[in-house]
Legacy VTK file of the C-alpha trace (Angstrom):
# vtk DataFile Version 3.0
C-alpha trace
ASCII
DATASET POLYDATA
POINTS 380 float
12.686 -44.211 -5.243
9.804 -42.422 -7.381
8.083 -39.862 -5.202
4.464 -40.619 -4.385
2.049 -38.095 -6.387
-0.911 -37.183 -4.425
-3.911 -37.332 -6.290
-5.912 -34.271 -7.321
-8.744 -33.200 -5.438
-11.594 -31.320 -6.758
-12.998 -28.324 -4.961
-16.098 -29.154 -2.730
-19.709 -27.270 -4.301
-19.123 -25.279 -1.175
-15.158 -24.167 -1.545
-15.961 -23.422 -5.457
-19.147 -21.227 -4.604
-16.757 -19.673 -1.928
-14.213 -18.328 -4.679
-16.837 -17.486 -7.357
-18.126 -15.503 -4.363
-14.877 -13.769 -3.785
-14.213 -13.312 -7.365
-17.109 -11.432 -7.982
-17.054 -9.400 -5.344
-13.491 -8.472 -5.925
-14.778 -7.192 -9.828
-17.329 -5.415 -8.752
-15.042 -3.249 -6.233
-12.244 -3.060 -8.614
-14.652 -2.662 -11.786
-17.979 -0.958 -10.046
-21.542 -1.997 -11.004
-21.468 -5.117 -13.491
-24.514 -6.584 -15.292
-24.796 -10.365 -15.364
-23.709 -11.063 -18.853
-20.067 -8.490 -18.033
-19.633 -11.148 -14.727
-20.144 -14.432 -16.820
-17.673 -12.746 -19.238
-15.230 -11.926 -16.670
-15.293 -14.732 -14.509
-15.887 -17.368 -17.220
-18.776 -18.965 -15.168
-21.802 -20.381 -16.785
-24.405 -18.507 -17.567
-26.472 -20.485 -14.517
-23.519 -20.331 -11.759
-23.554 -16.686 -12.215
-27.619 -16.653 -11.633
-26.929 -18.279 -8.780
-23.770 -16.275 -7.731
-26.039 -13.577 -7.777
-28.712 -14.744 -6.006
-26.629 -15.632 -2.977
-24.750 -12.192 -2.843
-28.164 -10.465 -3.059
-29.449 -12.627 -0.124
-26.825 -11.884 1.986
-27.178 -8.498 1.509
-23.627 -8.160 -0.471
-24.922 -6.547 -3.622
-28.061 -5.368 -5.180
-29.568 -3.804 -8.101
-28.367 -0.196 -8.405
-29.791 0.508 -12.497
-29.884 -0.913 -15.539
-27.523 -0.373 -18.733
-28.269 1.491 -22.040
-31.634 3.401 -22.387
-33.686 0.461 -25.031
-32.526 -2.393 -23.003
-34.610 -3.619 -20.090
-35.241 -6.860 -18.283
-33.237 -9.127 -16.011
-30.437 -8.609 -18.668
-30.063 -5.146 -18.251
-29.830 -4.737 -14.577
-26.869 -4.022 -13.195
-25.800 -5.251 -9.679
-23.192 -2.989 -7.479
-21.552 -3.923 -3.762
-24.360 -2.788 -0.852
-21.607 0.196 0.010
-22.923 0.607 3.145
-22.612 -2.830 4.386
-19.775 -1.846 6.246
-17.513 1.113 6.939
-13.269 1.454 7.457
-10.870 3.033 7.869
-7.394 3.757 6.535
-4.598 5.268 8.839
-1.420 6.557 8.087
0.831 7.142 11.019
3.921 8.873 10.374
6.666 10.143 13.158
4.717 13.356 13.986
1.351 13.207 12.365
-1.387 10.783 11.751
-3.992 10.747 8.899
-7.207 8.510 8.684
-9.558 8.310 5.839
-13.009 6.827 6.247
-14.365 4.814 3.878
-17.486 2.745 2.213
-17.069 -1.134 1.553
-16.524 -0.138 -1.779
-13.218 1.467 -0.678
-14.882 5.818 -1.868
-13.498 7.595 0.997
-15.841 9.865 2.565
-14.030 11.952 5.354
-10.598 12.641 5.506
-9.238 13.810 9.038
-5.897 14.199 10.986
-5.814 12.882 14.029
-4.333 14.064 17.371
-0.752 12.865 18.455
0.805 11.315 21.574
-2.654 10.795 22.865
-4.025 7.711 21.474
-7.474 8.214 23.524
-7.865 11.234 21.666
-6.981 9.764 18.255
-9.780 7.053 18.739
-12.275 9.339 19.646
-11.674 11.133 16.499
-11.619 8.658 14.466
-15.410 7.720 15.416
-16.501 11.222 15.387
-15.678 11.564 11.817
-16.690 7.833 11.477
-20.234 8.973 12.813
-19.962 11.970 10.932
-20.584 10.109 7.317
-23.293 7.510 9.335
-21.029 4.674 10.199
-22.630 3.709 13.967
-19.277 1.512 14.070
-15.908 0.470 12.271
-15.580 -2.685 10.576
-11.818 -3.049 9.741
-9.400 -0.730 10.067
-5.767 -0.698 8.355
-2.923 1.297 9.909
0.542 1.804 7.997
3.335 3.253 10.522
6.793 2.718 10.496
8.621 0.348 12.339
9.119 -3.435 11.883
5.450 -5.338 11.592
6.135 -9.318 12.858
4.899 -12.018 9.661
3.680 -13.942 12.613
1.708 -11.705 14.458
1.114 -8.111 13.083
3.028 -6.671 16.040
4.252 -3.253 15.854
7.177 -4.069 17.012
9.211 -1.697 19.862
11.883 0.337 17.021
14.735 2.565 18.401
14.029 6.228 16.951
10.171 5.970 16.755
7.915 7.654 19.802
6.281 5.060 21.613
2.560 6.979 21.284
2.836 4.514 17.521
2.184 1.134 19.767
0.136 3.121 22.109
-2.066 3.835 19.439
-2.287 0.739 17.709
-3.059 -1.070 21.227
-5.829 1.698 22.081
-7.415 1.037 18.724
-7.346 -2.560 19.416
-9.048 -1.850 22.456
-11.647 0.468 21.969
-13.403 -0.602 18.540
-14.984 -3.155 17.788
-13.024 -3.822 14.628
-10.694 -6.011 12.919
-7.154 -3.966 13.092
-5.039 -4.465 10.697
-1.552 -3.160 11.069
1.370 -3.165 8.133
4.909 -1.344 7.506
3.951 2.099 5.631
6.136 1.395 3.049
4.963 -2.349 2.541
1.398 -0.312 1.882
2.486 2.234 -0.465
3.824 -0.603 -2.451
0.382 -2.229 -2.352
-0.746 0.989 -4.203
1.977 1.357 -6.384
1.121 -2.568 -7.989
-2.729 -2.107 -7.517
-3.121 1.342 -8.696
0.101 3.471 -9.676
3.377 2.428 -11.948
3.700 -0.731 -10.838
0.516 -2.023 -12.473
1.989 -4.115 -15.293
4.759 -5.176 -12.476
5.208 -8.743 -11.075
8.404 -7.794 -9.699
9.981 -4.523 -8.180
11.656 -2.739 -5.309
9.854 0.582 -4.117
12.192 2.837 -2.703
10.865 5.305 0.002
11.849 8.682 -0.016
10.485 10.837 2.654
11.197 11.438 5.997
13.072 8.739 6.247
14.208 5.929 3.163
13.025 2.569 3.061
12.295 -0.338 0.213
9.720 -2.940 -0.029
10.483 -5.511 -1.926
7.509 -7.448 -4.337
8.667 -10.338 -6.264
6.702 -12.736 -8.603
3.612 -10.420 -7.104
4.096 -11.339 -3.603
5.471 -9.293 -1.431
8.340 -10.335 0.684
8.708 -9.137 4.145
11.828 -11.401 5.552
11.470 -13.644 8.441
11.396 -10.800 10.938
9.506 -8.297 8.821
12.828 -6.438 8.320
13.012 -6.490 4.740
13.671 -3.346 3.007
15.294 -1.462 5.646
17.822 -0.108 3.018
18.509 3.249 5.610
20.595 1.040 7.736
22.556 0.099 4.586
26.483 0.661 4.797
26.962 3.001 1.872
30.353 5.329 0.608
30.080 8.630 1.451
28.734 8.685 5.098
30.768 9.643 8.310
30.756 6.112 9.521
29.193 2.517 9.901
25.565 2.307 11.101
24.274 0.274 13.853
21.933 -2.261 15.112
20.215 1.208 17.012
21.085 4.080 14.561
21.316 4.168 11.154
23.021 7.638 10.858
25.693 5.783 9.187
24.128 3.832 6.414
22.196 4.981 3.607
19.545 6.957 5.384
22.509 9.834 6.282
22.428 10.086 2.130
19.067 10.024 1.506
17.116 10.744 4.212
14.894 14.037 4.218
17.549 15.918 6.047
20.527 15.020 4.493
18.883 15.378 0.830
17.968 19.384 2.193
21.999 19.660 3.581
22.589 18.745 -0.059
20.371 21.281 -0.817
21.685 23.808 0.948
24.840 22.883 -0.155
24.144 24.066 -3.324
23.204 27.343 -2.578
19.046 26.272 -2.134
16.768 27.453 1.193
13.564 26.776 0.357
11.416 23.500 0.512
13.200 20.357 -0.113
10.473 18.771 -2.528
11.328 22.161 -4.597
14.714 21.242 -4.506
14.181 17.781 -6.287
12.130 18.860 -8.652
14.617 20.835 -9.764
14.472 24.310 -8.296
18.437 23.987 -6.884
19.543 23.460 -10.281
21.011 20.482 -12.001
24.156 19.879 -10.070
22.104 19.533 -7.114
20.075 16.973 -9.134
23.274 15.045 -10.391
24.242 14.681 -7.043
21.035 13.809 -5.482
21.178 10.897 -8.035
24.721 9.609 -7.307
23.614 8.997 -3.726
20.189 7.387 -4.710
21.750 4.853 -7.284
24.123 3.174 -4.572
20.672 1.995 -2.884
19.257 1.585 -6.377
22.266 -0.773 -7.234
22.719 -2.532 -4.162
18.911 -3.526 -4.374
19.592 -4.360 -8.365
22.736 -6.607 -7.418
21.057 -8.628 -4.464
17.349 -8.730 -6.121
17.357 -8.442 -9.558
13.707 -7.184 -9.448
13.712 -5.569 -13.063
12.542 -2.327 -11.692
12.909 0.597 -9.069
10.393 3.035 -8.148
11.299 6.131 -6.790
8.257 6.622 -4.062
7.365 8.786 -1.487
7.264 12.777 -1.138
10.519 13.335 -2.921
10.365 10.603 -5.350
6.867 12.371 -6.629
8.685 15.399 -6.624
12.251 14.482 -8.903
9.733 12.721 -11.276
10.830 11.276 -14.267
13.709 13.557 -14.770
15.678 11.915 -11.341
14.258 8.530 -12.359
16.505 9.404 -15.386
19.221 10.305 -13.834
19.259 7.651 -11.386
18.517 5.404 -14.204
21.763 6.158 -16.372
24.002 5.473 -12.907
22.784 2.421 -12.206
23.200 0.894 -15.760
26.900 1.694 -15.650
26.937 0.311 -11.947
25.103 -3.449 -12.958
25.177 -6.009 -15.182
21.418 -6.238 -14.145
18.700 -4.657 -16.527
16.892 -2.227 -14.247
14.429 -0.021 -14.759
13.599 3.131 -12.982
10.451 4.995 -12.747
8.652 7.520 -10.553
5.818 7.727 -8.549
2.703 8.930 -9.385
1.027 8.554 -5.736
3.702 10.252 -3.374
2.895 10.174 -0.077
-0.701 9.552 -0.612
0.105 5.886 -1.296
0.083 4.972 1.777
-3.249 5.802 3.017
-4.184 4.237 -0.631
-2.603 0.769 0.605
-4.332 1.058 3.388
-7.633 1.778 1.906
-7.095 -1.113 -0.309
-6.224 -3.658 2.303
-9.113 -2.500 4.507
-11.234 -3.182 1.402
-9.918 -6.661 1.027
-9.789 -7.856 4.368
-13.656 -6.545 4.611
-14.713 -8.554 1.744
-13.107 -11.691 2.994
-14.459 -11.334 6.771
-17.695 -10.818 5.579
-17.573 -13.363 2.735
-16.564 -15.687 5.536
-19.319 -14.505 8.243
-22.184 -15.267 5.921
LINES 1 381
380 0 1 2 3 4 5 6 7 8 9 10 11 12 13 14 15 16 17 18 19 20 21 22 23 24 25 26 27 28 29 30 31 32 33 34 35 36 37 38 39 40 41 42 43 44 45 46 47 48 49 50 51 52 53 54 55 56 57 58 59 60 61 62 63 64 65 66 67 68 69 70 71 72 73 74 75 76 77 78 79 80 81 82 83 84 85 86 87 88 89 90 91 92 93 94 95 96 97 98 99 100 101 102 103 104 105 106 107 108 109 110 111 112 113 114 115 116 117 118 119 120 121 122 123 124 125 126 127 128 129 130 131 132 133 134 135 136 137 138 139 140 141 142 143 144 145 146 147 148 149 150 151 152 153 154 155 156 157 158 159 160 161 162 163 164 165 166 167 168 169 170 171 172 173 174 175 176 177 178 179 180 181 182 183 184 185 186 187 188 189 190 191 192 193 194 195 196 197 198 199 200 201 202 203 204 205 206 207 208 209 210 211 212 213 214 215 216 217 218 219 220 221 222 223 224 225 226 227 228 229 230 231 232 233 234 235 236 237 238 239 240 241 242 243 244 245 246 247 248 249 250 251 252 253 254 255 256 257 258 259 260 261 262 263 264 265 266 267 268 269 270 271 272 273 274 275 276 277 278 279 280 281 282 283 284 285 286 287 288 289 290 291 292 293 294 295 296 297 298 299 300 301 302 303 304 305 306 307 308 309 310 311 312 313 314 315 316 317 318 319 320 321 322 323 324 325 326 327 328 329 330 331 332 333 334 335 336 337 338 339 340 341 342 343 344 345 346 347 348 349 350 351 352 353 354 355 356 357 358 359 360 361 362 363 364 365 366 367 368 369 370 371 372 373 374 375 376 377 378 379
């Protein structure tokens, strides 16, 4: 039997102003102030559309005229239109075990107050986070984006109830959700500081790759064919509970002290340390400070992950991320690199970090940005 083909529908004048909207928008963040002539050559629109493009941004108070380009040119072809940045305000959060950071930002994503906010009281966090709102003129929040650990549900953007975190992190979330009078957005930290790494850090020319956390704790988000996959339960990428050589046991459904976080984990990377005859800080350690049998070591234990992600994935590339991946840098990409070709068939390339920890609030900055433009895009 041949298969029916449905037939093609055009876009609606509506729907196709809608994404010319949204494209536009989306350059001018990304790109900053862009004449009229630079968004026909970007978007490919007609030299009209983009006239009226314009137009309907500037009536809805979107974007305006914020100069004009080169010092002989002047006229309507000269000006150059910018985002209103004070449309709206947001907020990135990142909420970690034992601390919590929140950046305030523009609609144009420029951060403008950076603050850490109080722990186990989520009250007290809130109230912060508008007094430093307020502080930078934002009467009110219009999105907020929070990365925390934990398992996010696809279906709902529950923080769900994980063994091992304190239980201020769904306190919090629920108290935001409460008291403003924003859109909350909530999202795996990890899944976040991939966002950054493919937006903004070495992931850029990436359609595919596996970011592997290292901080506190070690994690992996998984992007492939630029979409980032979080599993059915939003447990994809939780590579500690991995069973991996080399630990005292198995890990379990509660604990995973016996998979591939007891290798990697902050702790167990400064045992390693210490094992080596190295005290201080463990980011000094990886970047090389306890010497280079500490470093050879370091990377045995990081390419099993590596490898089991390469065998099971085949994403073309690993990113060493977090605290201690910024710290090893490209020499334990390296390292970890010439392990895990002798360990695969599968071509895999590793690279470093640029971001750190810092990518996280930066996912979160950029998904508060997004999810702005859309609502408001939509609202108009």
């Amino acid at each position: 039997m041949t298969p029916t083909v449905p037939a093609f529908s055009p876009a609606s004048p509506s729907t196709a102003r809608a994404i010319n909207d949204r494209l536009a928008l989306r350059l001018l963040q990304d790109q900053g102030p862009l004449t009229a002539a630079q968004l026909k050559a970007l978007t490919g629109l007609s030299r009209p559309s983009v006239a009226d493009l314009v137009d309907r941004l500037a009536a809805a108070g979107m974007i305006k005229v914020v100069g004009e380009t080169g010092v002989q040119r002047r006229g309507p072809n000269a000006r150059l239109y910018g985002i209103v940045a004070r449309r709206a305000f947001l907020a990135a959060l990142d909420v970690r075990t034992d601390s919590a950071t929140a950046v305030v930002t523009d609609l144009v994503g420029q951060p403008l107050t950076r603050t850490p906010l109080p722990v186990d009281a989520p009250e007290a966090a809130v109230v912060e986070l508008r007094r430093a709102a307020r502080e930078v003129g934002a009467a009110e929040l219009h999105t907020v984006a929070v990365g925390a650990p934990g398992l996010v549900s696809p279906a709902t953007g529950e923080l769900r109830d994980t063994s091992g975190l304190p239980a201020w992190h769904r306190e919090l979330v629920a108290a935001l959700q409460r008291e403003l009078p924003a859109r909350i957005l909530v999202e795996n930290e990890t899944n976040l500081a991939a966002v950054a790494e493919q937006r903004c850090g070495v992931a850029r020319d990436l359609d595919s790759f596996v970011l592997l956390w290292l901080g506190a704790g070690v994690s992996a988000t998984v992007v492939l064919d630029g979409r980032l996959r979080r599993g059915a339960s939003g447990g994809a990428g939780e590579i500690g509970f991995l069973p991996v050589p080399g630990t005292a046991g198995l890990p379990s459904a509660t604990d995973c002290g016996g998979g591939f976080h007891a290798l990697a984990g902050r702790e167990a990377v400064a045992s390693l340390a210490a094992e080596h005859g190295f005290a201080g800080p463990v980011e000094e350690a990886v970047a090389g400070a306890a010497g280079e049998a500490f470093l050879e070591a370091l990377a045995e234990r990081l390419t099993l992950g590596a490898a089991a992600v390469a065998a099971v994935l085949d994403p073309g590339c690993v990113v060493l991320g977090g605290e201690l991946g910024l710290a090893g840098g490209p020499a334990l990409a390296a390292r970890v690199a010439t392990r895990l070709s002798a360990l695969t068939p599968v071509p895999t390339e590793v690279r470093a970090t640029t971001l750190g920890g810092d990518a996280v609030l930066e996912g979160a900055r950029l998904s508060a940005r997004d999810a702005a433009r859309e609502a408001l895009l939509g609202g108009r």
